[in-house]
C-alpha positions as CSV (number, residue, x, y, z in Angstrom):
1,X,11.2,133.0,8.4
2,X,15.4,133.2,7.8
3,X,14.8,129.0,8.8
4,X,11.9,128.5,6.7
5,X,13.5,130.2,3.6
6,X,16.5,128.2,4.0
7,X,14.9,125.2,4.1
8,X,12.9,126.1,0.9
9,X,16.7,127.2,-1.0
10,X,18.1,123.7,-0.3
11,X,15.2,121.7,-0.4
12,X,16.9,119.1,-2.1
13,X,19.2,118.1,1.2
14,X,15.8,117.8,2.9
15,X,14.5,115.4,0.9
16,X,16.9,113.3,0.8
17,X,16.8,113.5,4.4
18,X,13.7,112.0,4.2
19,X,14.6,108.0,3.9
20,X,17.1,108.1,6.8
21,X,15.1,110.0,9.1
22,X,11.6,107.2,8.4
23,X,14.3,104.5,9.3
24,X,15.1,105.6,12.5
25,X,11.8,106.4,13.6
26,X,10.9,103.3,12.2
27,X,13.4,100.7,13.1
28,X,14.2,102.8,16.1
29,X,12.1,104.8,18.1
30,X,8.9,103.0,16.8
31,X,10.0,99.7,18.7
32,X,11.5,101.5,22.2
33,X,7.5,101.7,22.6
34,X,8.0,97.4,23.2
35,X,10.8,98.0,26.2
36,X,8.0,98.2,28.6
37,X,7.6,94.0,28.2
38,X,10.7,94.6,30.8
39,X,8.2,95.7,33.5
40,X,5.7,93.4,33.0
41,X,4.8,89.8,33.2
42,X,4.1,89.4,29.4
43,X,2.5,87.2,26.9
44,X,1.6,87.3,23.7
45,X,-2.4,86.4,24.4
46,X,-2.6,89.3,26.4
47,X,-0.4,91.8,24.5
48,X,1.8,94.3,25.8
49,X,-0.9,96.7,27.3
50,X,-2.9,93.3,29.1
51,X,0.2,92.1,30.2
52,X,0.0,93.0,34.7
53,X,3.3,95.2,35.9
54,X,5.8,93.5,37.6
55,X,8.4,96.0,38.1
56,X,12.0,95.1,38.6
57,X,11.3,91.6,39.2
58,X,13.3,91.0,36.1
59,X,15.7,92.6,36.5
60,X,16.2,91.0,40.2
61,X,15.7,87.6,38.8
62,X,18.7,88.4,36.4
63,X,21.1,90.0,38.9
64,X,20.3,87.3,41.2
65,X,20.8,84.1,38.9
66,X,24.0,81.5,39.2
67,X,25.1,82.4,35.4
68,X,24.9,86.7,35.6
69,X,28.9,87.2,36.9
70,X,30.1,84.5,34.8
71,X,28.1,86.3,31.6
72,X,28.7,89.7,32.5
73,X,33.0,88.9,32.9
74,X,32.8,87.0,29.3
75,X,31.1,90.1,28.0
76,X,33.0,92.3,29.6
77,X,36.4,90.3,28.9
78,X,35.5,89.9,25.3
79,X,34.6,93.2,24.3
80,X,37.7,94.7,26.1
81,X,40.2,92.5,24.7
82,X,39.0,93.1,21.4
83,X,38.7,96.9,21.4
84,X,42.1,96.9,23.2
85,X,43.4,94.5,20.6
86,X,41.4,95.2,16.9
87,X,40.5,99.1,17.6
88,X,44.9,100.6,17.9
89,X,46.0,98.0,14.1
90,X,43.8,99.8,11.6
91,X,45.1,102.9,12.9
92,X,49.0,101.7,12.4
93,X,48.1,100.1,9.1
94,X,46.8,103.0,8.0
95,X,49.9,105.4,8.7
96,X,52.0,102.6,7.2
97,X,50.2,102.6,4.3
98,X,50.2,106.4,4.0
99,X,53.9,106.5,4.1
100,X,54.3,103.8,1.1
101,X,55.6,105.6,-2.0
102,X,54.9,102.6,-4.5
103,X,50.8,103.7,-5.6
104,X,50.4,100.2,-6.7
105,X,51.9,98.0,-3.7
106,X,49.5,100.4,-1.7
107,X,46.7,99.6,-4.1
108,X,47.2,96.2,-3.4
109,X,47.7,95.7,0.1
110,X,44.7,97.6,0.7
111,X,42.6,95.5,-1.2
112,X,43.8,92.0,0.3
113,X,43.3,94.1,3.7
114,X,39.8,95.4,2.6
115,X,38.2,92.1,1.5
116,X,37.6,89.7,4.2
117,X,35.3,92.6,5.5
118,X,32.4,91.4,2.1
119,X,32.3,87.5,3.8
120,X,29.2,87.5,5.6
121,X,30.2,86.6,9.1
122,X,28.2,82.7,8.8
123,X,31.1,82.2,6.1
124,X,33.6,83.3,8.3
125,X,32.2,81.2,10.8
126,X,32.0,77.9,8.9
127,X,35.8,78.7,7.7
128,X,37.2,79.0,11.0
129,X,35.8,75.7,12.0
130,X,36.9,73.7,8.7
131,X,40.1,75.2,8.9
132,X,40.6,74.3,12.7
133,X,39.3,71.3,12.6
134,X,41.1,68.6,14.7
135,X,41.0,66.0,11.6
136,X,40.9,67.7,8.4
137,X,42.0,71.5,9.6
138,X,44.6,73.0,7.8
139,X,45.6,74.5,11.2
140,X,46.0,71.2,12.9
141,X,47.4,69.8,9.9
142,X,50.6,72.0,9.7
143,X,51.1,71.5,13.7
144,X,51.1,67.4,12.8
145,X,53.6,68.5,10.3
146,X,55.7,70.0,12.8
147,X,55.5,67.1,15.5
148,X,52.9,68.4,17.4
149,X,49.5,66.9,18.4
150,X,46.1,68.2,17.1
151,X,44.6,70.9,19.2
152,X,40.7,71.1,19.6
153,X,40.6,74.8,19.0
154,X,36.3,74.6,19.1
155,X,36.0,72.1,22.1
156,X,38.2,74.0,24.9
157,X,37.3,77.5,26.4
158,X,40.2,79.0,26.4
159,X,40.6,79.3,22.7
160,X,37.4,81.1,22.2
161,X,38.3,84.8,23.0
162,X,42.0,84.5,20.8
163,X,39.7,83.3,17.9
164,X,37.0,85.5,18.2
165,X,39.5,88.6,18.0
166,X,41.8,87.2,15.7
167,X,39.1,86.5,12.9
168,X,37.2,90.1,14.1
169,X,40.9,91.7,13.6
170,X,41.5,90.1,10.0
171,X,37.8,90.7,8.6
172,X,37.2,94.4,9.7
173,X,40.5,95.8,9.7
174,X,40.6,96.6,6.4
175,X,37.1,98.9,6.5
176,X,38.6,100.9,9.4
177,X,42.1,101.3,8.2
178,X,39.7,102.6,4.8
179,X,38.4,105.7,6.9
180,X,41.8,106.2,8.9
181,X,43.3,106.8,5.4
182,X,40.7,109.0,4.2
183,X,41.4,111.1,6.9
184,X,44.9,111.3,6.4
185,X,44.2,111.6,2.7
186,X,43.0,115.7,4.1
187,X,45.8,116.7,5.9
188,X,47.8,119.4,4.5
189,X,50.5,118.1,2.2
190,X,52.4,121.4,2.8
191,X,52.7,120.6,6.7
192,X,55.0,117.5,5.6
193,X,56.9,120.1,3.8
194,X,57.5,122.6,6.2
195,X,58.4,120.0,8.6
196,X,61.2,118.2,6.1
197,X,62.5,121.6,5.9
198,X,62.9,122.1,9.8
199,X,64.7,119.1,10.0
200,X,61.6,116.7,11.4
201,X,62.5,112.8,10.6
202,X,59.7,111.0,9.5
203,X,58.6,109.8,12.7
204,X,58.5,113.1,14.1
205,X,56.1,114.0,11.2
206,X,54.0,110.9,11.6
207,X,53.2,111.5,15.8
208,X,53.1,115.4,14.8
209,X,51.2,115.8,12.1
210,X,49.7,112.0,10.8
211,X,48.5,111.5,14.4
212,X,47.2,114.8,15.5
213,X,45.4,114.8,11.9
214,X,43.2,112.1,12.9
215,X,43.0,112.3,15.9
216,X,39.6,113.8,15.7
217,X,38.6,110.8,13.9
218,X,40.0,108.5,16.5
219,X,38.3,110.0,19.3
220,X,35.0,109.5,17.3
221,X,35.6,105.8,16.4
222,X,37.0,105.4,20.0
223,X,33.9,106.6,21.8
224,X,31.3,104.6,19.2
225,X,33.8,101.8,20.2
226,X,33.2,102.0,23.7
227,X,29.3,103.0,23.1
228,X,29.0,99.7,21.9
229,X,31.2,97.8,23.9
230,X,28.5,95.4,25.7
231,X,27.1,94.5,22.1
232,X,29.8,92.0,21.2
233,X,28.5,90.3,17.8
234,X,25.6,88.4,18.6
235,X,25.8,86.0,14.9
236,X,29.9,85.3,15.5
237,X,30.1,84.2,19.3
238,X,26.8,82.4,18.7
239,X,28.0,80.1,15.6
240,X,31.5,79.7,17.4
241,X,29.8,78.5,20.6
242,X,29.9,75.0,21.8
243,X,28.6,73.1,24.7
244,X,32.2,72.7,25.6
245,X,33.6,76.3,25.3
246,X,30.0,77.7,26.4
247,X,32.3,78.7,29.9
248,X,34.1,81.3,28.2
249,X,31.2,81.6,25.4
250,X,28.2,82.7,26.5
251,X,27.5,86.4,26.5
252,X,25.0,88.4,27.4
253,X,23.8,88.8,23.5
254,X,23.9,84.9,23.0
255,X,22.3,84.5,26.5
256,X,19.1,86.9,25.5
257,X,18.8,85.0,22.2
258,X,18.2,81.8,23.9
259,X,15.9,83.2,27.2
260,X,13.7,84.7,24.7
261,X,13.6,83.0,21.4
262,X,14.5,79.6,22.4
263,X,12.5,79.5,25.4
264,X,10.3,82.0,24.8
265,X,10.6,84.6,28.0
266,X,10.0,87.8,26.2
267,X,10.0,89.8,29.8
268,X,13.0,88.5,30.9
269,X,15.4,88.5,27.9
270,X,13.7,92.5,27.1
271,X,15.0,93.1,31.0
272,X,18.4,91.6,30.2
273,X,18.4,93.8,27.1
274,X,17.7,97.1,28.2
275,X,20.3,96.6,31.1
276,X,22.7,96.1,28.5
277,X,21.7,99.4,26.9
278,X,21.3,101.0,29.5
279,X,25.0,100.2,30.3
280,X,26.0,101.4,26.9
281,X,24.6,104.9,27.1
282,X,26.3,105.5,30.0
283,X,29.9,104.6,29.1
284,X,29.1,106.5,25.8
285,X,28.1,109.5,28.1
286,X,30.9,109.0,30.5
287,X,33.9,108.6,27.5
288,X,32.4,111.1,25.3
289,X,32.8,113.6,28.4
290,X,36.0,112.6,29.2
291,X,37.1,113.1,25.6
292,X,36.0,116.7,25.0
293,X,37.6,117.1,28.1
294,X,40.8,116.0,27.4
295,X,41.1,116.4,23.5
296,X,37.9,118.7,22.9
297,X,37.0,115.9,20.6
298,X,33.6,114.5,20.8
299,X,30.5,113.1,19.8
300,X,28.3,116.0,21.0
């Protein structure tokens, strides 16, 4: 009764409830009922409940192919270097931005910061290759400048990864460094105060107080970070990819999109992807643990 009368006093918050909760059972839970094309042999004649059970065999053909360590360490190499890389500068930025006593200058540099994140990542991707194109790149143009020779930044596999991270680094920086700020926007003012009256410099107030004020917020991003880490942007590394940095290209992402659109293996690429999910939830479970354990921060 105590429930049902409180949901009738703040009905409002309930129904606005409403849209987000028909999304996720829509675009969510409605489709896990398709994950169990990963178990059988399927086709679209047949449908998903004609379709005979096959079991693992999937998943064995995966594990077992001549590509799966080579996809799995670009994946795996990818994703690491840019959480190690992209997830610690929004967090600096963001305490050097808090520290700036000009409003305006702050004003401004988060704005230049903030807007690459509003190019759609297909105009991101067709700038990257104009500008480092061997011939007509500005990139390649100032190294000419310099003495140098062009560099074919799209054609050799070891540029890949730096400019997958660099251009993830300057477009989604500034939305990050947005919410780091907004949590330093509610820390106590008067904590600075006390501290510049014990003596504290001011980087003994930013690890002290800045730091430990978000860190809460940091564990969060941290763990949805790692969640996420086998999902490396599908749309990016796929526009980026070549036949000549495919070595260092191909993820597992990019590697379900062609298995099941391209060549149509619905079973197979649905394996592929609930491996990959399955690999998720469990470093979301495992850091999320490890988290409340060590900062009592966490997700749940």
């Amino acid at each position: 009764m105590r429930k049902l009368k409180a949901a009738r006093k703040n009905w409002e918050l309930y129904l606005l409830l409403i849209l987000p909760v028909a999304y996720f059972i829509i675009f969510r839970y409605v489709p896990m009922y398709g994950v169990q094309i990963a178990f059988k042999d399927f086709t679209p004649r047949a449908g998903i409940w004609g379709s005979p059970w096959v079991g693992f065999q999937y998943f064995r053909e995966f594990f077992e192919s001549y590509n799966f360590w080579t996809i799995i360490k670009n994946t795996i190499l990818l994703s690491l270097l840019n959480l190690l890389i992209s997830f610690p500068i929004p967090v600096i930025i963001a305490i050097l931005l808090n520290q700036l006593a000009r409003e305006k200058l702050k004003k401004f540099v988060q704005t230049v910061i903030y807007a690459p994140y509003f190019i759609s990542t297909v105009v991101l991707a067709g700038m990257i290759i104009v500008f480092l194109s061997p011939n007509s790149g500005l990139i390649n143009h100032i190294i000419g400048a310099f003495g140098g020779e062009p560099v074919l930044f799209m054609s050799e596999a070891g540029w890949f990864r730096p400019i997958y991270i660099m251009s993830t680094v300057w477009q989604e920086t500034g939305f990050a460094t947005i919410i780091y700020l907004a949590a330093l926007a509610g820390i106590d003012p008067h904590l600075h105060e006390a501290a510049v009256v014990d003596g504290a410099n001011k980087w003994q107030r930013i690890r002290h107080i800045d730091l430990t004020g978000i860190l809460p917020t940091i564990t969060v991003l941290f763990i949805l970070a790692v969640g996420n880490l086998m999902n490396v942007g599908f749309e990016k590394a796929f526009l980026l990819q070549t036949d000549l940095n495919i070595d260092a290209s191909e993820i597992i992402s990019t590697y379900v999109y062609k298995i099941g659109i391209q060549r149509a293996q619905y079973s197979f690429s649905a394996a592929i992807g609930l491996f990959n999910a399955a690999i998720n939830l469990v470093l979301l479970l495992i850091v999320n643990r490890a988290a409340k354990k060590i900062s009592g921060n966490g997700l749940f």
